[in-house]
C-alpha positions as CSV (number, residue, x, y, z in Angstrom):
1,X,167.2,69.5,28.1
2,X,169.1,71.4,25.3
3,X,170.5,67.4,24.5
4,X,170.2,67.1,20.4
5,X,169.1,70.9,20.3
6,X,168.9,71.6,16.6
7,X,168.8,75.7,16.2
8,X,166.7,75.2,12.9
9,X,164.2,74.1,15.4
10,X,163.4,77.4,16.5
11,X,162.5,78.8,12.7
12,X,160.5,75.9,12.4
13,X,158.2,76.6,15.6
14,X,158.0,80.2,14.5
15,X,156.7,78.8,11.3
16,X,154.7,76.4,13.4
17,X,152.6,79.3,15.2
18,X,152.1,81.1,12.3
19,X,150.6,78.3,10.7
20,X,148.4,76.7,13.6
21,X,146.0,74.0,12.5
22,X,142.4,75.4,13.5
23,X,141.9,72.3,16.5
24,X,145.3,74.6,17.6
25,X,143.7,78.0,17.2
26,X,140.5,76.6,19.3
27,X,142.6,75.3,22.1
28,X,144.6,78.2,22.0
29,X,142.4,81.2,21.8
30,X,139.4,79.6,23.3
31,X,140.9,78.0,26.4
32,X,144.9,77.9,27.1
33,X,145.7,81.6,26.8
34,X,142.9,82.4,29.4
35,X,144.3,80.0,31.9
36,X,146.4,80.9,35.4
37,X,149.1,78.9,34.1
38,X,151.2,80.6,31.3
39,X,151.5,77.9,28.5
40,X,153.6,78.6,25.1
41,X,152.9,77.6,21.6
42,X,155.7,75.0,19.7
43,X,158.3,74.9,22.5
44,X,161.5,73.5,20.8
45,X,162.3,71.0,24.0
46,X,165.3,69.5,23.0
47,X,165.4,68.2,19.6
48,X,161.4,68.0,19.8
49,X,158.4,70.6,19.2
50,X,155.6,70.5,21.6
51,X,152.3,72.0,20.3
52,X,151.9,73.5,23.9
53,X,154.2,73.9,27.1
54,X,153.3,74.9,30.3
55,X,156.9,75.2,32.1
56,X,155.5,75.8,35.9
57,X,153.4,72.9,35.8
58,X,156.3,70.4,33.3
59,X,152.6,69.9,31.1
60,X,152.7,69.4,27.3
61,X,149.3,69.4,25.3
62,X,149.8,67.6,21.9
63,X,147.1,67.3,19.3
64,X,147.1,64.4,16.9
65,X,146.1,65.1,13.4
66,X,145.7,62.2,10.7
67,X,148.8,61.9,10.0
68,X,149.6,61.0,13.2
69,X,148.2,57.6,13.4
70,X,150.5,55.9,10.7
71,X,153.4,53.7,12.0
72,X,156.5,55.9,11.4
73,X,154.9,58.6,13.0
74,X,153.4,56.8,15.9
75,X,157.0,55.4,16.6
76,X,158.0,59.0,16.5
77,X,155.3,60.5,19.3
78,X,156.5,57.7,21.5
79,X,160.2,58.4,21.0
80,X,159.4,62.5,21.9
81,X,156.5,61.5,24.7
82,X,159.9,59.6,26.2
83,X,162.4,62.1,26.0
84,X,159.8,64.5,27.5
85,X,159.1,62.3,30.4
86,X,162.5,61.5,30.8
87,X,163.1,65.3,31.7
88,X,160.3,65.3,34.6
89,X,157.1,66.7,31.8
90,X,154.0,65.1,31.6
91,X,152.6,64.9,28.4
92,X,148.9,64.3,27.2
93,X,147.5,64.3,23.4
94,X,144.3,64.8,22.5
95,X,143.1,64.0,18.8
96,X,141.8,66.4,16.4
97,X,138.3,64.7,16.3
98,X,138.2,64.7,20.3
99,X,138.9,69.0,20.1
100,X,136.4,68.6,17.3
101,X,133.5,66.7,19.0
102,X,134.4,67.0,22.9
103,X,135.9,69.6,23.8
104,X,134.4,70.1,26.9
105,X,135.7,67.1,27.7
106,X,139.4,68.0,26.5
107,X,139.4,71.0,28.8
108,X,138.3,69.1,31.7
109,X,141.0,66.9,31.4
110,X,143.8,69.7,30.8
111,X,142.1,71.3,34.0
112,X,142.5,68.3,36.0
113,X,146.0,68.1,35.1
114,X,146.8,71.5,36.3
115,X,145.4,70.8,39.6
116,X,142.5,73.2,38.9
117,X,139.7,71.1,39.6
């Protein structure tokens, strides 16, 4: 997995944690730490940043802000989702709004994709 691995990656998901959006915070804090399956914050995979990484279970959480939803950056998140999949992880993204306004929701699904339901 370490295929394009860019080491400046690695100050940038330090920076990345430090500065976690507050749909981040909630997921985090709230709901991931507590869980039975470890899961990280900004794993460099490759030449990629996942938002959250669960390595026993191969699960990445992303969460979408606005800025997500322009063309560039759409193009981007499918280029990443592939390269993650390509390497055996699952990946599922959640936007801002759905943290915001369903959470319960949101967890059930991360939940269901750990096998916990």
């Amino acid at each position: 997995m370490n295929e394009n691995y860019d080491p400046k990656l690695i100050a940038r998901a330090k920076t990345l944690r430090k500065e976690m959006t507050k749909e981040e915070r909630k997921l985090w804090y709230t709901f991931l730490k507590y869980l039975p399956y470890k899961f990280v914050r900004q794993k460099v995979l490759g030449r990629y940043i996942a938002d959250f990484y669960c390595a026993e279970k191969k699960l990445v959480i992303e969460l979408d802000g606005s800025q997500h939803y322009s063309d560039e950056q759409e193009k981007y998140d499918a280029e990443r989702t592939e390269f993650m999949e390509s390497q055996g992880i699952q990946v599922i993204r959640f936007s801002n709004h759905e943290i915001a306004t369903e959470y319960r929701h949101v967890k059930e699904v991360v939940l269901y994709h750990l096998d916990l339901v």
